[in-house]
N, CA, C and O atoms as a GROMACS GRO file, in nm:
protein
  576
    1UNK      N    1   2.430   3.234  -0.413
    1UNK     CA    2   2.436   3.245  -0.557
    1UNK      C    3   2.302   3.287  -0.616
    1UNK      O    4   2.299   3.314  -0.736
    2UNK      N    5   2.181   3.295  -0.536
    2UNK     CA    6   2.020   3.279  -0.609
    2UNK      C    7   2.022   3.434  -0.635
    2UNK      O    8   1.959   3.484  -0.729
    3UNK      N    9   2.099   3.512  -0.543
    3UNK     CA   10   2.044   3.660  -0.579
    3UNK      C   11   2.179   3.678  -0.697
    3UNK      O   12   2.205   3.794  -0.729
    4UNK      N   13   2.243   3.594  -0.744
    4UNK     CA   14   2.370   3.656  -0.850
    4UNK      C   15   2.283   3.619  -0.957
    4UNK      O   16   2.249   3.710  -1.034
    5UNK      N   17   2.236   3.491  -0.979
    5UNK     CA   18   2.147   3.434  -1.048
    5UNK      C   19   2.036   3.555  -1.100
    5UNK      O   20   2.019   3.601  -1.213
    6UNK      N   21   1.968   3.585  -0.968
    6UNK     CA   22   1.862   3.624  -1.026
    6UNK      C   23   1.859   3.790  -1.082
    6UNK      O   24   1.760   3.856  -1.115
    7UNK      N   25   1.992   3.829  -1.082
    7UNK     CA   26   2.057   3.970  -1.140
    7UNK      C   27   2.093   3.945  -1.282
    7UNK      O   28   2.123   4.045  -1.347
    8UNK      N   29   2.095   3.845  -1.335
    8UNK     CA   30   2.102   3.792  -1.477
    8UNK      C   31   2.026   3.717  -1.516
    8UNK      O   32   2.059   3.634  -1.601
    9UNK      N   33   1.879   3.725  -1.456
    9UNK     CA   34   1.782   3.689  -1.508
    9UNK      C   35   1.737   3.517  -1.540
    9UNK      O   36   1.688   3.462  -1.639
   10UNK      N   37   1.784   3.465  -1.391
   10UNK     CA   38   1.792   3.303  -1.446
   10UNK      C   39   1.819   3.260  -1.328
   10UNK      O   40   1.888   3.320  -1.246
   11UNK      N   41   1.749   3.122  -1.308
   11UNK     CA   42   1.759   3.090  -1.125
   11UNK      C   43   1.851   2.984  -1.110
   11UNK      O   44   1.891   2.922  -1.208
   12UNK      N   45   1.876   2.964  -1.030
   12UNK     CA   46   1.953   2.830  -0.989
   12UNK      C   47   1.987   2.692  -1.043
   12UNK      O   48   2.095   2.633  -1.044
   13UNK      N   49   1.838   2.648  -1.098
   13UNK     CA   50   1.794   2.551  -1.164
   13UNK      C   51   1.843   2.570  -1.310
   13UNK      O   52   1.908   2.487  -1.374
   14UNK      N   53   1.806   2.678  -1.348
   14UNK     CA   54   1.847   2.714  -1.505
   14UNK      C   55   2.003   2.723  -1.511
   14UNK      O   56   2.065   2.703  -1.616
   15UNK      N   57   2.056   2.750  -1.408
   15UNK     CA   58   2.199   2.739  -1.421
   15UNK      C   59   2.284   2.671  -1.441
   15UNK      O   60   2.391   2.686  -1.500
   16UNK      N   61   2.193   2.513  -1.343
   16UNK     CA   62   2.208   2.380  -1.363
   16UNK      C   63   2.211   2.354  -1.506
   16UNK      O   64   2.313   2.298  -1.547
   17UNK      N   65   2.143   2.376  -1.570
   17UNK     CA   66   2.099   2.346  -1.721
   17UNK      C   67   2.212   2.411  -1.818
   17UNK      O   68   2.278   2.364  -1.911
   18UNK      N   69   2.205   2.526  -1.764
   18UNK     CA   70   2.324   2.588  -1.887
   18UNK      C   71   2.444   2.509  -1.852
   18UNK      O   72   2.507   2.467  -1.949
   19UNK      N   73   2.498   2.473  -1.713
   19UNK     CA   74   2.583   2.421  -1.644
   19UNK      C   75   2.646   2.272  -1.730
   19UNK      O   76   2.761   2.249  -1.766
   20UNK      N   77   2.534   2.198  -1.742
   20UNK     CA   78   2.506   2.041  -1.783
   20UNK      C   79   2.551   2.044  -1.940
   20UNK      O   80   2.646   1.975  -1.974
   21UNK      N   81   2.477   2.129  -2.039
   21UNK     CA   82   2.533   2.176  -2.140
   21UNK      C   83   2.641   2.226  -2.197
   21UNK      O   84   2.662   2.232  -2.318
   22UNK      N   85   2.720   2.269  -2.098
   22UNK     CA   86   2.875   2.319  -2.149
   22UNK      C   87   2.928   2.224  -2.104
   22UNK      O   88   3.046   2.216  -2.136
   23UNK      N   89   2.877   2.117  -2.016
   23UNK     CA   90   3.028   2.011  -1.998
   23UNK      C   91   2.951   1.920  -2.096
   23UNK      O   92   2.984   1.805  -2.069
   24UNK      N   93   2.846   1.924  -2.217
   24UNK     CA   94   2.796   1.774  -2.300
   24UNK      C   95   2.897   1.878  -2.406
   24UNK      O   96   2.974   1.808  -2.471
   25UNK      N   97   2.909   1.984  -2.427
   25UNK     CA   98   2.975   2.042  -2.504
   25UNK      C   99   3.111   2.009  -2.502
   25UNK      O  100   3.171   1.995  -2.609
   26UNK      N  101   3.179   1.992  -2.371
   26UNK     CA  102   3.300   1.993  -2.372
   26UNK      C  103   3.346   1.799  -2.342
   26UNK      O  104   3.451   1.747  -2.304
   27UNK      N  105   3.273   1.766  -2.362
   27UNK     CA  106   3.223   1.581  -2.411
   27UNK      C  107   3.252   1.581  -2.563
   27UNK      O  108   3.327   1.490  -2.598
   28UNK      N  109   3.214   1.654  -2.649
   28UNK     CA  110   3.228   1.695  -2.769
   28UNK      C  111   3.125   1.645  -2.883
   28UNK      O  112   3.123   1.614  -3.002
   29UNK      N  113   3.022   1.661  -2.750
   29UNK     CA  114   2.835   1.670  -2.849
   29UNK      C  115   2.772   1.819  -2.854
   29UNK      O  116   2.800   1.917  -2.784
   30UNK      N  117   2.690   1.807  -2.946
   30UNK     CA  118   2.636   1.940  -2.991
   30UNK      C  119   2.528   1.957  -2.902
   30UNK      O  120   2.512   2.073  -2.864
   31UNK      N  121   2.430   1.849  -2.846
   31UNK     CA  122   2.347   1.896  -2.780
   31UNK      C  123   2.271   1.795  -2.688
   31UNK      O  124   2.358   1.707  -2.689
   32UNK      N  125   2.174   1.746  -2.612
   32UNK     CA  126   2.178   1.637  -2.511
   32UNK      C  127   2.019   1.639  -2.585
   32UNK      O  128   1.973   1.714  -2.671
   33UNK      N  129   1.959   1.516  -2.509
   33UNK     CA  130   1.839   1.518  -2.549
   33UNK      C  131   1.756   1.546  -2.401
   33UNK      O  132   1.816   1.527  -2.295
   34UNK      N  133   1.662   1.575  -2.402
   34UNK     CA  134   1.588   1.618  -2.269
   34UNK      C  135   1.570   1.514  -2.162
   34UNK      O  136   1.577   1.541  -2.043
   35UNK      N  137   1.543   1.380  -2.216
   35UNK     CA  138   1.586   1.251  -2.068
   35UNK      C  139   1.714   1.311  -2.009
   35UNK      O  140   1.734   1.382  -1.910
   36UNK      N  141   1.836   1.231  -2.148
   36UNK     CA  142   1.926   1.230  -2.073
   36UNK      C  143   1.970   1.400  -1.993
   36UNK      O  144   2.021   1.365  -1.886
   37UNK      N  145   1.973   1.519  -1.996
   37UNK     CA  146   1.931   1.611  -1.952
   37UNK      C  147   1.903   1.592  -1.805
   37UNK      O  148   1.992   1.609  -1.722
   38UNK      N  149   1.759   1.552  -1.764
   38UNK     CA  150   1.686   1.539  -1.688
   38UNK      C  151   1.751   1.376  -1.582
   38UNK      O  152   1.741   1.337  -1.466
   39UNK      N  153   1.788   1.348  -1.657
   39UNK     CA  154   1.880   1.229  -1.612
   39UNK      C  155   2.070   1.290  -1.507
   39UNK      O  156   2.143   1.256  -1.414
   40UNK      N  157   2.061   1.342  -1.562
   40UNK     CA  158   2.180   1.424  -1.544
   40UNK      C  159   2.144   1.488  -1.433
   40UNK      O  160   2.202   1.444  -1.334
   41UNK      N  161   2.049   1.602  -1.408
   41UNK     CA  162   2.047   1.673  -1.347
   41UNK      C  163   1.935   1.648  -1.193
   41UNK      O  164   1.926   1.723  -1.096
   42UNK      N  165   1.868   1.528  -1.218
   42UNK     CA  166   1.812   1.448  -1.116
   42UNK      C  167   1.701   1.506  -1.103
   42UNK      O  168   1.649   1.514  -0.992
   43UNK      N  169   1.639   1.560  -1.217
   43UNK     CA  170   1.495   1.644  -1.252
   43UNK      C  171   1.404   1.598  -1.354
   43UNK      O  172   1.423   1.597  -1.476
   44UNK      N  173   1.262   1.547  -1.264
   44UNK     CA  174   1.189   1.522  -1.373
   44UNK      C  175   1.159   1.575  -1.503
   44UNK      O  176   1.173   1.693  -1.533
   45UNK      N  177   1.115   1.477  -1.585
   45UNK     CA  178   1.063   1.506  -1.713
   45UNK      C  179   0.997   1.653  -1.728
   45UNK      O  180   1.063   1.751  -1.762
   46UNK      N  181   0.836   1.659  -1.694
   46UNK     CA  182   0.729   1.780  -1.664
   46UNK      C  183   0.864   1.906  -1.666
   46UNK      O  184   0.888   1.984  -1.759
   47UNK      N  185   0.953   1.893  -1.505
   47UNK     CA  186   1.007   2.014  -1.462
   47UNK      C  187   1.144   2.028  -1.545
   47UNK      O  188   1.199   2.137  -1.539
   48UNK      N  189   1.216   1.905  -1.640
   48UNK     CA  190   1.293   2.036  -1.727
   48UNK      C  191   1.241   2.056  -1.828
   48UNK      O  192   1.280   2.142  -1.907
   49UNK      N  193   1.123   1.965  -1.852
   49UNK     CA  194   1.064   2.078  -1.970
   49UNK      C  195   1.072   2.211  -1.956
   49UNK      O  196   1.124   2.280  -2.044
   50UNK      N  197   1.010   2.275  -1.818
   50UNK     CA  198   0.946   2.406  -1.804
   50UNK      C  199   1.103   2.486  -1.812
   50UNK      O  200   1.105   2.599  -1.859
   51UNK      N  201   1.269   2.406  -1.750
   51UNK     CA  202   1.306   2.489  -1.720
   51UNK      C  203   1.357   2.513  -1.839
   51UNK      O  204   1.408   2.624  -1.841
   52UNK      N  205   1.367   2.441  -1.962
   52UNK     CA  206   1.434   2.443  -2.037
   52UNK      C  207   1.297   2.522  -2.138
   52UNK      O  208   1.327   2.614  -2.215
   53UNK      N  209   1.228   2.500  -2.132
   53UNK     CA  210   1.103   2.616  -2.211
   53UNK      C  211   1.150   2.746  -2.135
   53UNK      O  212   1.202   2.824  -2.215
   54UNK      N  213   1.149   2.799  -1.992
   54UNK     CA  214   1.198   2.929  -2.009
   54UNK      C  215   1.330   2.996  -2.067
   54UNK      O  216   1.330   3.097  -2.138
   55UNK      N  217   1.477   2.904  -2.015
   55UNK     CA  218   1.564   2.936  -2.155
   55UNK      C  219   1.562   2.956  -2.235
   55UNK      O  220   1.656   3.021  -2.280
   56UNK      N  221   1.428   2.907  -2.342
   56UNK     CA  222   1.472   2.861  -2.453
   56UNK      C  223   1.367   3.038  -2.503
   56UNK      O  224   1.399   3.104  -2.602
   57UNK      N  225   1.276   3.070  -2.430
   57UNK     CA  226   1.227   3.194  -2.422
   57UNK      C  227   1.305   3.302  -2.421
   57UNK      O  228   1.283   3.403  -2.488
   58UNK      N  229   1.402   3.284  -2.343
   58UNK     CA  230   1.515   3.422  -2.300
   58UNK      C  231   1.618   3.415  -2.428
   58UNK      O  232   1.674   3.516  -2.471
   59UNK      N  233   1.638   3.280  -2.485
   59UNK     CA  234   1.694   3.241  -2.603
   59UNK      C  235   1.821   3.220  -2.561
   59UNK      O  236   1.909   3.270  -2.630
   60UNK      N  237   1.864   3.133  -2.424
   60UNK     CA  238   1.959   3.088  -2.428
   60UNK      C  239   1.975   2.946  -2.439
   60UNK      O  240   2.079   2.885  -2.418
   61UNK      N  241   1.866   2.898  -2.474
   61UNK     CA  242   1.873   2.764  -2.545
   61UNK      C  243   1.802   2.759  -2.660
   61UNK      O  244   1.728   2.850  -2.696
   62UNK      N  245   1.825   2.637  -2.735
   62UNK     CA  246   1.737   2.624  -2.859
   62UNK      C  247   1.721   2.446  -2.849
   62UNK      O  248   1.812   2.364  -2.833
   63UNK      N  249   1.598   2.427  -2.862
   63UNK     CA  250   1.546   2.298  -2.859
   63UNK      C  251   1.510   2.264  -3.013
   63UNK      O  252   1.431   2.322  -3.088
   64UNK      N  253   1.581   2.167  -3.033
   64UNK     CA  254   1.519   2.092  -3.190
   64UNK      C  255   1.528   1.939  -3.202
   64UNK      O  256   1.589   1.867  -3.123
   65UNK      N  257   1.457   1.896  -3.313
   65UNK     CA  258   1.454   1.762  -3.354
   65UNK      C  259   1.591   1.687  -3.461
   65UNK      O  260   1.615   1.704  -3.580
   66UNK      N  261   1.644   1.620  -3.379
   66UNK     CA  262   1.780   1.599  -3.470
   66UNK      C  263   1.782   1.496  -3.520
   66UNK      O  264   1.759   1.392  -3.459
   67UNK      N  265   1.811   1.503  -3.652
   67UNK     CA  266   1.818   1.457  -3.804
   67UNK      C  267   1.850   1.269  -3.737
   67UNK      O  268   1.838   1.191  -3.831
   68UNK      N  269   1.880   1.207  -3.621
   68UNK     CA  270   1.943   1.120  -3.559
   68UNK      C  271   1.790   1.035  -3.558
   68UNK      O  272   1.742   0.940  -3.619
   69UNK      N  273   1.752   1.117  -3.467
   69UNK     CA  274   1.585   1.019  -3.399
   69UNK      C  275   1.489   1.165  -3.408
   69UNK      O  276   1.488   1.276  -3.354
   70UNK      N  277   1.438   1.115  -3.476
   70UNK     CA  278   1.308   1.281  -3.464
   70UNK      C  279   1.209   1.254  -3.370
   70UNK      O  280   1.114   1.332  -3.363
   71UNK      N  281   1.216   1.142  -3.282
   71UNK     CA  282   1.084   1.126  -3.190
   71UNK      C  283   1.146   1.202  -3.043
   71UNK      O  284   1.066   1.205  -2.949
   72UNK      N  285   1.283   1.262  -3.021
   72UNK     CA  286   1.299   1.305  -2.914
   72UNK      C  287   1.322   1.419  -2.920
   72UNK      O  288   1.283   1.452  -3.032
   73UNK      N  289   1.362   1.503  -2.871
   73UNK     CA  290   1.422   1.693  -2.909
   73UNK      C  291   1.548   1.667  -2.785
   73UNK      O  292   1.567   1.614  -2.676
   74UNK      N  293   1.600   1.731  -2.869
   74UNK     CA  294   1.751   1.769  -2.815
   74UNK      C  295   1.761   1.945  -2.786
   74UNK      O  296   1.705   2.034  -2.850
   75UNK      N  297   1.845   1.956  -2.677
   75UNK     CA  298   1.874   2.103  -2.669
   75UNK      C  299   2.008   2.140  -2.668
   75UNK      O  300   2.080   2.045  -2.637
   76UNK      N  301   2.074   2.254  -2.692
   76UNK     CA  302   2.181   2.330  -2.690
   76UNK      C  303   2.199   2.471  -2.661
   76UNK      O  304   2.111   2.557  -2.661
   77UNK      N  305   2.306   2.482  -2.641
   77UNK     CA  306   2.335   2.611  -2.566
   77UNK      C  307   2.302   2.725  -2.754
   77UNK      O  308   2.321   2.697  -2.872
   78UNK      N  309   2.251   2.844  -2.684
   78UNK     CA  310   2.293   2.937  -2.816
   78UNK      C  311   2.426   2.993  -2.752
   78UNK      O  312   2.497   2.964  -2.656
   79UNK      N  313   2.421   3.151  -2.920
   79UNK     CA  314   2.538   3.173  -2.858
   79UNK      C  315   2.524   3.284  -2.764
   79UNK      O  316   2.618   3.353  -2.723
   80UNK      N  317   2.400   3.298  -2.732
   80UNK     CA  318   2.385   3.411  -2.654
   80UNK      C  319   2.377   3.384  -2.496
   80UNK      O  320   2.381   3.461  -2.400
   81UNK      N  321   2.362   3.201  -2.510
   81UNK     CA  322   2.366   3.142  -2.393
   81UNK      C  323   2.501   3.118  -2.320
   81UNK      O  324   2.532   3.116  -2.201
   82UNK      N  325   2.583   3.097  -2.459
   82UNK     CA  326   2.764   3.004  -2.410
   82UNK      C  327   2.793   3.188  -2.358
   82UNK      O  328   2.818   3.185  -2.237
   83UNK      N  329   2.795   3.282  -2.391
   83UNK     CA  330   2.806   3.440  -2.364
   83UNK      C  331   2.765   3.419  -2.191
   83UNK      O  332   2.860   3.416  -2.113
   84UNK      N  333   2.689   3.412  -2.162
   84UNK     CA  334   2.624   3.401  -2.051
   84UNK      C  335   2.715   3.321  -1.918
   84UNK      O  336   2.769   3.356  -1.813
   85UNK      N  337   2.694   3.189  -2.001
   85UNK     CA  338   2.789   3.100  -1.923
   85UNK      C  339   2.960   3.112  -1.885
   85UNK      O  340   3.025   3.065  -1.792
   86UNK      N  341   2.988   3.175  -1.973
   86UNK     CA  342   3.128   3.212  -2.036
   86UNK      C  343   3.159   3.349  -1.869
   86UNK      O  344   3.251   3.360  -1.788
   87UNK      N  345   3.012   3.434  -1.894
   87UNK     CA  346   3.023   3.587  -1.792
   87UNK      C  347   3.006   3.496  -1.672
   87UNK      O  348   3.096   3.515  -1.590
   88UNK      N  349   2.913   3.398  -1.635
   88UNK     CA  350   2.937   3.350  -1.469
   88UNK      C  351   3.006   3.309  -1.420
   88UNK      O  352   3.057   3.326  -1.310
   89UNK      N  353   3.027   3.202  -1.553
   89UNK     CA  354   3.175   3.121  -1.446
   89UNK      C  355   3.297   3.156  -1.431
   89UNK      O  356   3.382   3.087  -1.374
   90UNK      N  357   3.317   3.281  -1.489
   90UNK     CA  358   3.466   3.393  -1.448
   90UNK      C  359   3.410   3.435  -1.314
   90UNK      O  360   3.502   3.439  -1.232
   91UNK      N  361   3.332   3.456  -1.279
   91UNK     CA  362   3.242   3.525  -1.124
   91UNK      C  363   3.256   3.427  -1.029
   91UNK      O  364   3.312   3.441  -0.920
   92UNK      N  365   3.190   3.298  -1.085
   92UNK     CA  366   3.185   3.168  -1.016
   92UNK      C  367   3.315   3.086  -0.921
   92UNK      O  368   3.328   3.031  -0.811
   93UNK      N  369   3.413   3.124  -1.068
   93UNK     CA  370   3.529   3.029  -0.960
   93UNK      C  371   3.593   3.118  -0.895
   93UNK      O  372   3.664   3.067  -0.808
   94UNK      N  373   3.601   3.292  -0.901
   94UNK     CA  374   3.624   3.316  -0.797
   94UNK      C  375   3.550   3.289  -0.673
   94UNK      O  376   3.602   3.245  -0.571
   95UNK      N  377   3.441   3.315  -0.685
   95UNK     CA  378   3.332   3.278  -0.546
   95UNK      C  379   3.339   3.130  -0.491
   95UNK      O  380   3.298   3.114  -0.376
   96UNK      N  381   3.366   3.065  -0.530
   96UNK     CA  382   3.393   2.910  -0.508
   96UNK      C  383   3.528   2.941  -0.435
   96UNK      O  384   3.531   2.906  -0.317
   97UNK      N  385   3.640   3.000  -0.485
   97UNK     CA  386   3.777   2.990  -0.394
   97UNK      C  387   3.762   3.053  -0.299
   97UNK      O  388   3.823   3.015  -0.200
   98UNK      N  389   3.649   3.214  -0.283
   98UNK     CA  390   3.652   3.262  -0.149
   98UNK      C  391   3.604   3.169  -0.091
   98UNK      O  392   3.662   3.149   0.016
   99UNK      N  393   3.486   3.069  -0.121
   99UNK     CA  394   3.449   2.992  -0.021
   99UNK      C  395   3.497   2.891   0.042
   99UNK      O  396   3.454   2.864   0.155
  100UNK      N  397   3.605   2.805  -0.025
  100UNK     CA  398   3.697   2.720  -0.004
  100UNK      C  399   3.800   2.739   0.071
  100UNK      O  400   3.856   2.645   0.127
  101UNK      N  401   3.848   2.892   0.085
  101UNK     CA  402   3.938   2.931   0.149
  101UNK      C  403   3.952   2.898   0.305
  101UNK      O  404   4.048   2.928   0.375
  102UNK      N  405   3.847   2.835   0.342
  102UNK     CA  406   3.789   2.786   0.472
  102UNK      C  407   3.866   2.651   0.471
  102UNK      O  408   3.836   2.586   0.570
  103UNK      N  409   3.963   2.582   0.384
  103UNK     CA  410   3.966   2.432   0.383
  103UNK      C  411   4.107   2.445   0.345
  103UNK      O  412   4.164   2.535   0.283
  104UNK      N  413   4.155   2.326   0.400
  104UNK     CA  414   4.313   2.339   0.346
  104UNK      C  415   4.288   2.238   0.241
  104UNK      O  416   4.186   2.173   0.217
  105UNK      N  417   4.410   2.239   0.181
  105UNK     CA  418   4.438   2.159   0.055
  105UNK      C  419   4.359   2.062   0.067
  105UNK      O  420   4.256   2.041   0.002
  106UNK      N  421   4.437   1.959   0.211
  106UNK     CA  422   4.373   1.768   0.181
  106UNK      C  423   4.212   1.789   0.223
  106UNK      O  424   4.133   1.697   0.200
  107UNK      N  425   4.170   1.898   0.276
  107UNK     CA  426   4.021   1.892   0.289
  107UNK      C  427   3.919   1.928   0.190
  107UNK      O  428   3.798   1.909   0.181
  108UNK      N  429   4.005   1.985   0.120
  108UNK     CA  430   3.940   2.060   0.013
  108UNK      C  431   3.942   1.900  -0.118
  108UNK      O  432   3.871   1.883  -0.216
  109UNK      N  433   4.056   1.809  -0.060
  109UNK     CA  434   4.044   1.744  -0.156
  109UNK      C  435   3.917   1.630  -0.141
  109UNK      O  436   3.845   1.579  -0.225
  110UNK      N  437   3.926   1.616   0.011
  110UNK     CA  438   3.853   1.510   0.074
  110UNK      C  439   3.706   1.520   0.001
  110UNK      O  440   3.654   1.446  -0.083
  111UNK      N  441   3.643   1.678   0.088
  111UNK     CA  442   3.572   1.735   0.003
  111UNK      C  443   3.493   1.676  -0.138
  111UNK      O  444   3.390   1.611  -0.155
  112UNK      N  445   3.603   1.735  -0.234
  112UNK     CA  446   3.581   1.687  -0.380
  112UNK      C  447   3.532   1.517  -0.398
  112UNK      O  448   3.445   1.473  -0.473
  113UNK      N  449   3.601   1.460  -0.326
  113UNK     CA  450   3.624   1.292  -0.360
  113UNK      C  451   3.470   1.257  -0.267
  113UNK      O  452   3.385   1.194  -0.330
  114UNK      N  453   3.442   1.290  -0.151
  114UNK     CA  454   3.352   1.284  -0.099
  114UNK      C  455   3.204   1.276  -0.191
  114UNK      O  456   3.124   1.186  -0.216
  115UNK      N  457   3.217   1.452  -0.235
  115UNK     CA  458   3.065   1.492  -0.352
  115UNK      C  459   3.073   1.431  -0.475
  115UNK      O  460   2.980   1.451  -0.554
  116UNK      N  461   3.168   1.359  -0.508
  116UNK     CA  462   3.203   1.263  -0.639
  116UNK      C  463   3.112   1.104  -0.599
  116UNK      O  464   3.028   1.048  -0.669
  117UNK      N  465   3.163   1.065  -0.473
  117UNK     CA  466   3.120   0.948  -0.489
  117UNK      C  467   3.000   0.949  -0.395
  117UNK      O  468   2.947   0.840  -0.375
  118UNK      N  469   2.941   1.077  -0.324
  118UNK     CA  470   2.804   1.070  -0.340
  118UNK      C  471   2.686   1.132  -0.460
  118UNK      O  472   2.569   1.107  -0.434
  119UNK      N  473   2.713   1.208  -0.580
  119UNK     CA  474   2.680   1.198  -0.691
  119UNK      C  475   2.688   1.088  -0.737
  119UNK      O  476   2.572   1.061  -0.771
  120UNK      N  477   2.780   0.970  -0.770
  120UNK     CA  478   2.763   0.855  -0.847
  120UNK      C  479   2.682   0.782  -0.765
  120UNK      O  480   2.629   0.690  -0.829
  121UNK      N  481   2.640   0.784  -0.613
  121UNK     CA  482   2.546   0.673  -0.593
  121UNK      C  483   2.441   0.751  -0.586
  121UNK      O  484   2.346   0.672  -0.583
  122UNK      N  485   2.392   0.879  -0.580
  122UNK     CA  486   2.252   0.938  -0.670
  122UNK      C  487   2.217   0.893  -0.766
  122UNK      O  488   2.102   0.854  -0.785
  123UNK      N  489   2.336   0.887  -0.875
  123UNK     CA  490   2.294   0.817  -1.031
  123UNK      C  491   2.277   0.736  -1.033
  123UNK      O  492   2.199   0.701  -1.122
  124UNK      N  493   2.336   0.620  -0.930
  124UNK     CA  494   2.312   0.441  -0.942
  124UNK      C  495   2.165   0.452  -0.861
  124UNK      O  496   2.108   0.343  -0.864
  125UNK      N  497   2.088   0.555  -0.789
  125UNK     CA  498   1.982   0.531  -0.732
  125UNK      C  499   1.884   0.542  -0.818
  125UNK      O  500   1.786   0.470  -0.833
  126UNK      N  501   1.929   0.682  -0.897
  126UNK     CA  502   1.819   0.690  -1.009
  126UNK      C  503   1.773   0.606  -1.112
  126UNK      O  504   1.660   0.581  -1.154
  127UNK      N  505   1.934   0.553  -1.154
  127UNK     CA  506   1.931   0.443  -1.294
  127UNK      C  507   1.834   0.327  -1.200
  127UNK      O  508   1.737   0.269  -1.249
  128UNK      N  509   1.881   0.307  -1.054
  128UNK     CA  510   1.792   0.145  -1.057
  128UNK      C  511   1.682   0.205  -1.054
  128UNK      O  512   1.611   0.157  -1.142
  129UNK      N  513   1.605   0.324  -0.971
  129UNK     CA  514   1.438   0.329  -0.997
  129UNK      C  515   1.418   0.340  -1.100
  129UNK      O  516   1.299   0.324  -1.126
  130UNK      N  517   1.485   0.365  -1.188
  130UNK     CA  518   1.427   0.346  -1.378
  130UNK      C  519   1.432   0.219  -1.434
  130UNK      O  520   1.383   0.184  -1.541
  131UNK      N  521   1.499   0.148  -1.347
  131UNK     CA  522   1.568  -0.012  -1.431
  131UNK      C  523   1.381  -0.075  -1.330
  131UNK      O  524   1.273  -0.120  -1.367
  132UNK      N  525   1.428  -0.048  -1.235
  132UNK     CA  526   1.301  -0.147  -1.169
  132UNK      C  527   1.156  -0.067  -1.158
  132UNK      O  528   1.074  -0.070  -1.066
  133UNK      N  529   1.152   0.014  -1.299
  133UNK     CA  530   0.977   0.045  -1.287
  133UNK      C  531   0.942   0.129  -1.231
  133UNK      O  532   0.828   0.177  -1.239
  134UNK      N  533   1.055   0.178  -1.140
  134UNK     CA  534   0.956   0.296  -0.989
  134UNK      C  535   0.889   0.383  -1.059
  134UNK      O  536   0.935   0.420  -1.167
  135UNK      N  537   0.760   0.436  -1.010
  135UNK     CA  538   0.689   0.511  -1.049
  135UNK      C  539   0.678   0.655  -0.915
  135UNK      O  540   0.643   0.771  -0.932
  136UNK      N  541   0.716   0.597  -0.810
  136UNK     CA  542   0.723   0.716  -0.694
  136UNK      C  543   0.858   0.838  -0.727
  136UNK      O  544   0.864   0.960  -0.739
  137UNK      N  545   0.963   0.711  -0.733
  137UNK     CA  546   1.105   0.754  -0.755
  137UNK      C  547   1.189   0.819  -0.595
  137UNK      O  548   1.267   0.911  -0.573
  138UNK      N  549   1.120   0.713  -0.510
  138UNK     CA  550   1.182   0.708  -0.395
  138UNK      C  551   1.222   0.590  -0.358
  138UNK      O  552   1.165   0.499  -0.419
  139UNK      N  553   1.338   0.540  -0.244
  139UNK     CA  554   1.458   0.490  -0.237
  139UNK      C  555   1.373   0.354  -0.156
  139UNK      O  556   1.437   0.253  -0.126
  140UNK      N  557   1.256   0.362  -0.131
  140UNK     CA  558   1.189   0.246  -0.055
  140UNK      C  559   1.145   0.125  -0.241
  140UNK      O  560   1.120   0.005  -0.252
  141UNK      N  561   1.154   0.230  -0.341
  141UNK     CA  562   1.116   0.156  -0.455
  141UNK      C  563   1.203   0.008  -0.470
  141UNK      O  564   1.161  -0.107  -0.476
  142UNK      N  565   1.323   0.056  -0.473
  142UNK     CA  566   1.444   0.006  -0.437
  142UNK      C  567   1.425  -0.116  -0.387
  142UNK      O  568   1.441  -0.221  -0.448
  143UNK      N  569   1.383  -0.100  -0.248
  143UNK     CA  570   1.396  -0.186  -0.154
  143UNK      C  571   1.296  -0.353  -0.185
  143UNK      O  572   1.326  -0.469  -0.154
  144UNK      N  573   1.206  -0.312  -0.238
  144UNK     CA  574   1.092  -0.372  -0.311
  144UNK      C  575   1.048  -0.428  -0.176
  144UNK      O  576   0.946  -0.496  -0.168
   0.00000   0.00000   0.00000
């Protein structure tokens, strides 16, 4: 996907981002704030700043202070961004079914249920190194 990516001017990471944003969209919020963002996507603070400062350069995002809490900035898709997102992921899920085509149904389902409930214990790893202080943000933090 890095060289489809990088034919539309946007890497992997940034994809993540536009990615994260159309499903807070389809949650039926206007825009996330940069933790939760970065929370989401299992990327420090520093690094979605940067990735979300180059979007927001190409102008497929727009970062502002919302009328809610002005001490945080929130971002959202433009519309030149949802355009964007709208052109990959017609590309995307075909490329996802050629690749799947390798799996029958119950594997394909296994699959799914598998990367589901190892994503939720990423998030329960992350939430506890945030609950217990970690400052490394590795899994020995944990362990104390």
């Amino acid at each position: 996907m890095q060289p489809y990516f990088h034919g539309l001017g946007i890497s992997g990471s940034q994809w993540s981002v536009l990615r994260a944003l159309v499903r807070v969209e389809q949650e039926g919020r206007e825009g996330l704030r940069m933790v939760e963002l970065g929370d989401r996507l299992l990327i420090r603070p520093p690094s979605i700043s940067g990735l979300v400062g180059r979007l927001q350069k190409s102008g497929l995002v727009w970062r502002y202070l919302p009328k809610s809490d002005l001490r945080c900035k929130e971002v959202r898709l433009t519309p030149k961004g949802r355009d964007l997102v709208d052109k990959i992921l017609k590309t995307h899920r075909n490329q996802i079914r050629y690749l799947m085509c390798g799996l029958n149904s119950g594997e394909r389902q296994e699959l799914l249920t598998l990367l589901e409930k190892l994503g939720n214990h990423l998030y329960s790893i992350t939430n506890g190194l945030k609950r217990n202080g970690a400052s490394t943000g590795t899994v020995e933090d944990l362990r104390g």
